[in-house]
C-alpha positions in Angstrom: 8.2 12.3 -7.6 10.1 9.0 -7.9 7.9 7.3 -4.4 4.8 8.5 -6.4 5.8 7.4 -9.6 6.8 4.0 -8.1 3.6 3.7 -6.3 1.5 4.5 -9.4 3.7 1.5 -11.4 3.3 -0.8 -7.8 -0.5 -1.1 -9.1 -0.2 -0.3 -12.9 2.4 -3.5 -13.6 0.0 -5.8 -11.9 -3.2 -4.9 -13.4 -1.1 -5.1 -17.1 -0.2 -8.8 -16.2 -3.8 -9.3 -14.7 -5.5 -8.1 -17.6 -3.9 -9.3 -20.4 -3.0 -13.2 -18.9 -5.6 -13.5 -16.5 -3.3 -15.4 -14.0 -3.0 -14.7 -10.3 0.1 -16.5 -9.8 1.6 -14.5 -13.0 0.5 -11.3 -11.1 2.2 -12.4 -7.8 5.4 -13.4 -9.6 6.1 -9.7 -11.4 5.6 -8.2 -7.8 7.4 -10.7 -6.5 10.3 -10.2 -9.1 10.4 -6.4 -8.9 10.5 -6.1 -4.8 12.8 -9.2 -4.4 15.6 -7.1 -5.7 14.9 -3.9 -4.0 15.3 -5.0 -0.7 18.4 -7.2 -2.1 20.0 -3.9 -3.4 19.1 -2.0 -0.3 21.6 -4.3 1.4 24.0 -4.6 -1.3 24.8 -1.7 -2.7 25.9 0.7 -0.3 30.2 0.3 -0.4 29.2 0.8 -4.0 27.2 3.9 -3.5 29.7 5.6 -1.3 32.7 5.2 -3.7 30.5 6.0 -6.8 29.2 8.8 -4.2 25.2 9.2 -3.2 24.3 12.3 -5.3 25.1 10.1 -8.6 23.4 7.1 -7.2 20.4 8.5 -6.5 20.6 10.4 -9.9 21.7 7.4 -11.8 19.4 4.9 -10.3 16.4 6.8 -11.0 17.5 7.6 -14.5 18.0 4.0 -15.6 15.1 2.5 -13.6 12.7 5.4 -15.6 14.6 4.8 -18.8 14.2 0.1 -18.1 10.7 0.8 -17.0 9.6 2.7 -20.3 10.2 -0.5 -22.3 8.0 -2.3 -21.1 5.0 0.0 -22.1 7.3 0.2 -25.4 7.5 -3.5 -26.1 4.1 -4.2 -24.9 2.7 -1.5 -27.5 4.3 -3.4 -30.5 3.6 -7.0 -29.6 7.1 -8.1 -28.3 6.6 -8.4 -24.3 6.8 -11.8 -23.7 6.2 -12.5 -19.7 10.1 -13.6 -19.4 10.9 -10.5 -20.6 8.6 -8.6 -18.5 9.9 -10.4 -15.4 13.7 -9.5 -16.4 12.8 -5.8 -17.0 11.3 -5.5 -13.5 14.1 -6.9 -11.9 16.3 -4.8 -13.4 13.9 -1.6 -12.4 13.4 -2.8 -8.8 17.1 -3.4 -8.0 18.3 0.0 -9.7 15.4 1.4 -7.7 17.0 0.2 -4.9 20.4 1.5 -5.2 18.8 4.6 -6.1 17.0 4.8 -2.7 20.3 3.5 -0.8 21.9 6.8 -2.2 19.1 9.1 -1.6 19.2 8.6 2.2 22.6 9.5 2.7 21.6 12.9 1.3 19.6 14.2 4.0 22.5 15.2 7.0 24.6 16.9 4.7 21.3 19.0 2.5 20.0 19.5 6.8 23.0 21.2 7.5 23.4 23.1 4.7 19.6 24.2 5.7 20.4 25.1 9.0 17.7 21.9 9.7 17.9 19.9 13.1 18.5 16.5 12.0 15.0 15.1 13.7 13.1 17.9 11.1 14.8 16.7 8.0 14.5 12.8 9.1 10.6 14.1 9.7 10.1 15.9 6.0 12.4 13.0 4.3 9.5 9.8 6.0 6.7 12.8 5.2 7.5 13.1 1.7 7.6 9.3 1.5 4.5 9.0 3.2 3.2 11.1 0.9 3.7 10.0 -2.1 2.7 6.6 -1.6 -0.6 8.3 -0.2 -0.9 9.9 -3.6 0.4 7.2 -5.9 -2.6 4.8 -4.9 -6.0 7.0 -6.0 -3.5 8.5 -8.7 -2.9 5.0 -10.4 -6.6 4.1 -10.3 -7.5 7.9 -11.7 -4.9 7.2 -14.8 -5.8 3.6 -15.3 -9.6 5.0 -15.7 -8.6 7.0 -18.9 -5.6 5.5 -20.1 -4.2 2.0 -20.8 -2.2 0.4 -18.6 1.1 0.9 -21.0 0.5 4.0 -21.3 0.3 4.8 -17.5 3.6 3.2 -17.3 4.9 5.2 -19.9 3.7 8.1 -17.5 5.4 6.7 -14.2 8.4 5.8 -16.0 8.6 9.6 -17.2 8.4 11.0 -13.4 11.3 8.3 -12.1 13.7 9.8 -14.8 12.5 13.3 -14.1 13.0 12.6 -10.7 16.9 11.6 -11.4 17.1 15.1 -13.3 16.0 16.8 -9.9 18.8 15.7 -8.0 20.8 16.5 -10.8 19.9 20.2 -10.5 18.8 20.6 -7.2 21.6 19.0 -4.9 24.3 20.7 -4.3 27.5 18.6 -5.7 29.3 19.3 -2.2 26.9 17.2 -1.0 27.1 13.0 -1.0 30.5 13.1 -2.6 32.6 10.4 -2.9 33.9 8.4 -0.5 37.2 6.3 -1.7 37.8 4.5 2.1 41.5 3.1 1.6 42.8 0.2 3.8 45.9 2.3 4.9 48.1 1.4 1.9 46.7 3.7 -0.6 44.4 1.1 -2.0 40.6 1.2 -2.0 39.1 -1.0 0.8 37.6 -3.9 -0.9 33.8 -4.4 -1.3 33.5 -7.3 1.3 35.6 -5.5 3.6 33.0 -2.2 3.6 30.1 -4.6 3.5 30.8 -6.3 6.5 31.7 -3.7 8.1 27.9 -2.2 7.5 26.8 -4.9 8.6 28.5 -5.0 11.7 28.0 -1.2 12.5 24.7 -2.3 12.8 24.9 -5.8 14.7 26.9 -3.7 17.5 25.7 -0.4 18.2 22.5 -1.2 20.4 20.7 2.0 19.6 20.4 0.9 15.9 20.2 -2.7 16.5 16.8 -2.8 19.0 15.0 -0.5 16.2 15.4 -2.1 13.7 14.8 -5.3 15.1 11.3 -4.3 16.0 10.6 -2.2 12.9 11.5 -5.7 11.1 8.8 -8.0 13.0 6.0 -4.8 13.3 6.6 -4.7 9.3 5.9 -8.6 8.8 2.3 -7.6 11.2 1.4 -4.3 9.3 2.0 -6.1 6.1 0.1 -9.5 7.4 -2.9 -7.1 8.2 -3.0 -4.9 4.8 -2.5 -7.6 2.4 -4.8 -10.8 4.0 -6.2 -9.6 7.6 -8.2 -6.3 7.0 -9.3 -7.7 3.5 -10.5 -10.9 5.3 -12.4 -9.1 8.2 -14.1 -6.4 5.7 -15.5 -9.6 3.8 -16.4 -11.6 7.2 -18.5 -8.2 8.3 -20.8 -8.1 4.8 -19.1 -4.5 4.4 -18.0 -3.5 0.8 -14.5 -3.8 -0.6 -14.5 0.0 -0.3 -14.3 -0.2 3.4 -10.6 -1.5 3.1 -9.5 1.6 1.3 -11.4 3.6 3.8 -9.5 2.0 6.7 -6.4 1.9 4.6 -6.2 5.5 3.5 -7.3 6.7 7.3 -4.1 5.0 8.6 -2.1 6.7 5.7 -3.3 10.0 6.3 -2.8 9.8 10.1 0.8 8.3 9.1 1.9 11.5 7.5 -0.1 14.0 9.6 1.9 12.3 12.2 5.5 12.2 10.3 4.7 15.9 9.6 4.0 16.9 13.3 6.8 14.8 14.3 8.8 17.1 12.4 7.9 20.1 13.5 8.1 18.9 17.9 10.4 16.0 17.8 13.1 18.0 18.8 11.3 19.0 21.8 10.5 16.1 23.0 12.5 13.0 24.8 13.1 10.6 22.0 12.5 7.1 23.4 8.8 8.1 25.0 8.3 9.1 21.8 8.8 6.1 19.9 7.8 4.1 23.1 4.4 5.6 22.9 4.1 6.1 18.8 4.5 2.1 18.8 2.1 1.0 21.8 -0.6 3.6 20.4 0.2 3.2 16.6 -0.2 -0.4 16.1 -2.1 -2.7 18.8 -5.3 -0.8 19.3 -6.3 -1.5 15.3 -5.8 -5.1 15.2 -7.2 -5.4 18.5 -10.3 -3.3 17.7 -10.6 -5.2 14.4 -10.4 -8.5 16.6 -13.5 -7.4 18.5 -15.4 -7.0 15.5 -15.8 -3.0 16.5 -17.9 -1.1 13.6 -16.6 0.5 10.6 -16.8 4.7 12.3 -14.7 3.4 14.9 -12.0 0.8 13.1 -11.6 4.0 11.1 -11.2 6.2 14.2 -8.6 4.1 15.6 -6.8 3.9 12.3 -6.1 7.3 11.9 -5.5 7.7 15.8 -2.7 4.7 15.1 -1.6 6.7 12.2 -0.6 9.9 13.8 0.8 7.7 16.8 3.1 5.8 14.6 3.9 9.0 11.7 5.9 10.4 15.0 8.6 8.1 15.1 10.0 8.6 11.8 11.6 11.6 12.8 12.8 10.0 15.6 14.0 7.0 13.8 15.8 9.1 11.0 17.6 11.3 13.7 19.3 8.7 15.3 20.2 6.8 12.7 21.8 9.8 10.8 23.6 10.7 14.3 24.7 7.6 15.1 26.3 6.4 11.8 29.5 8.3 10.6 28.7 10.2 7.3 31.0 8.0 5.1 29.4 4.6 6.1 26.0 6.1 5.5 24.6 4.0 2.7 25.9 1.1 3.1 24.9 1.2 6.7 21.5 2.6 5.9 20.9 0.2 3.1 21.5 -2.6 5.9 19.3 -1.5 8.4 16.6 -1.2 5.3 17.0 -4.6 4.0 16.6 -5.9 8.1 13.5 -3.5 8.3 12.2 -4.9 5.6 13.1 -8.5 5.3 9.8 -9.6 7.0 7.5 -7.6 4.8 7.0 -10.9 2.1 6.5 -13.1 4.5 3.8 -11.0 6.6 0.5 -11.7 4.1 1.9 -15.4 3.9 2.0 -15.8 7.6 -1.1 -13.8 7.8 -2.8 -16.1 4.9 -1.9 -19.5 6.6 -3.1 -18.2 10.3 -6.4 -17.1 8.9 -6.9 -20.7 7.0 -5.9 -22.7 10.2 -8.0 -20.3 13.1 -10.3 -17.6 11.5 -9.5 -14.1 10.9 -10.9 -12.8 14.1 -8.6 -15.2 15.8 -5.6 -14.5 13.7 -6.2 -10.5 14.3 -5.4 -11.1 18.0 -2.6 -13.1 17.5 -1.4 -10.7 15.4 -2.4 -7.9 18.0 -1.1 -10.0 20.6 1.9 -10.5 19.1 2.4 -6.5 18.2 1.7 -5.4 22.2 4.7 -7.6 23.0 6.5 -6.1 20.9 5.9 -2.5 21.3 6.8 -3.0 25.2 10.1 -3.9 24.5 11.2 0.0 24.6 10.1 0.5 27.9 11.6 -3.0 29.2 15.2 -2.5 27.1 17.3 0.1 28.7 19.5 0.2 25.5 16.4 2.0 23.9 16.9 4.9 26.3 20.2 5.6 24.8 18.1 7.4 21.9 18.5 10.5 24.1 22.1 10.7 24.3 24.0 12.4 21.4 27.1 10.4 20.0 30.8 10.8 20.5 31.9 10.5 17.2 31.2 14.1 15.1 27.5 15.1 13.7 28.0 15.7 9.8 28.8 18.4 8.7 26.9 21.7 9.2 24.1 19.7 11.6 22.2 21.6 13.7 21.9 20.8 17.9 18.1 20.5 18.4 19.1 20.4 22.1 
């Protein structure tokens, strides 16, 4: 409810700004001000969320950012949104967005066990239901923006977010993401920088964690390059209608969660890191590269939902081994920092993307691009740290896991 709500306001708050001021750079700068914060929060927040405890972040930060985001449509509806206000209100939504995303994370080992779930299932359903509802949130937000102004579709989303806070309320169990006051051995709470660098750290030094996330960062700036500038770009070089970018768009999405959702069910069958190996080298080079070659629309479409299904298989992969590798109590604010990472490219891919197809053409850019993702995606097969995915840790699985071995 809350990733389908959000993806329904991702298109709604832009078309408001659009419509009523008729400025690009306006538009840009609301996206710009809501996401900025998200990924800020996602590496921020998380000694805060383990002391305040998960359960209550995610419930909290869903509350508030429904209850901040319904303003907007409030304030517009009388006459009193100016565009500074605006801008402040969606700050405020995306950052308490994103501490209610760095708590809901942390949920998953202890709900899996409780389940009776193998840790690579739950990871599986958690990216699946993700997957999901941005899938829905799209067609969604241009179905309600067909019969209803744009406030009032934000009065909508902002509904579902604070709903959404109300099912965690009732529907996680309070045993689970509890608290966690970490002392420093005197009886005192560990101070914030203390648990924030030592997130951070967690991360920079266990090699299983670090190679991941490292590629997920750059493959991120690529996919993000090719949805916001390249595929747009190449649809309009081949005479084809704008349509053809949702058809090649919403292929890729639906092989994504197919993928997430069979990942589910066999990851913990299969070997982990050929896995992920494969789901990268199948799941992102053969599109740009196909797209390079100026291959028709039946087959970029083909090979976008083949990438798709390649690439929905390593979230549960992804999810296991993060969950197993990091110690239950450093879960968000470790989480939240290998987040942020993942996504710190994600900005700068349509601006990289943008300049390359300015200087060199878009055909030329795609192969770059392409180029640059093959490279990449080889790195599991030439890094032997990645081949640690398929050893279990030393240090206890949370509590209640189940051994998908």
């Amino acid at each position: 409810m809350s990733v389908t709500c959000t993806a329904v306001s991702a298109i709604t708050l832009p078309w408001l700004v659009l419509t009523t001021t008729g400025s690009a750079s306006r538009t840009g700068l609301v996206v710009f001000a809501e996401l900025a914060p998200y990924v800020v929060m996602q590496a921020l927040a998380g000694p805060w969320v383990e002391r305040f405890g998960p359960r209550r972040a995610s419930r909290a930060g869903n509350l508030l950012a429904g209850a901040v985001l319904l303003l907007v449509p409030a304030l517009h509806l009388t006459g009193q949104l100016r565009f500074e206000v605006l801008l402040g209100l969606v700050a405020v939504v995306g950052g308490l967005r994103g501490v209610a995303d760095c708590g809901s994370a942390p949920l998953v080992p202890g709900t899996a066990g409780r389940a009776g779930v193998a840790l690579e299932r739950a990871a599986g359903l958690h990216a699946s239901v993700s997957q999901g509802g941005h899938l829905v949130g799209a067609p969604l937000a241009g179905l309600l923006l067909t019969v209803l102004d744009p406030a009032l579709v934000l009065a909508v989303s902002g509904s579902g977010i604070c709903l959404a806070g109300l099912v965690v309320a009732l529907g996680v169990p309070r045993s689970v993401g509890a608290p966690s006051p970490a002392s420093d051995g005197s009886g005192r709470p560990t101070a914030y920088r203390t648990r924030l660098a030592e997130g951070l750290g967690f991360l920079a030094h266990e090699p299983v964690l670090r190679g991941p996330v490292v590629m997920i960062a750059v493959t991120n700036l690529i996919s993000m390059g090719l949805a916001g500038v390249l595929l747009p770009a190449w649809v309009r070089d081949q005479g084809l209608p704008v349509a053809a970018v949702g058809t090649v768009a919403g292929a890729l999405a639906l092989g994504g969660l197919i993928g997430s959702l069979l990942g589910s069910w066999l990851a913990p069958r299969l070997r982990r890191w050929v896995t992920y190996a494969v789901g990268f080298l199948v799941g992102g080079p053969p599109l740009l590269l196909v797209l390079a070659f100026g291959a028709p629309l039946p087959v970029v479409v083909a090979v976008a939902a083949a990438g798709g299904l390649a690439g929905g298989g390593i979230n549960p992969v992804v999810g296991a081994v993060q969950f197993e590798r990091v110690p239950e109590p450093m879960l968000p604010r470790v989480l939240g920092a290998v987040k942020a990472v993942a996504w710190a490219g994600v900005p700068l891919g349509p601006l990289v993307a943008g300049a390359m197809t300015d200087l060199v053409g878009v055909r030329a850019a795609l192969s770059v691009f392409g180029g640059a993702y093959v490279l990449v995606a080889l790195a599991p097969f030439a890094l032997r740290s990645f081949r640690l995915m398929d050893q279990r840790p030393t240090h206890p699985p949370p509590a209640g896991a189940v051994d998908a071995r």
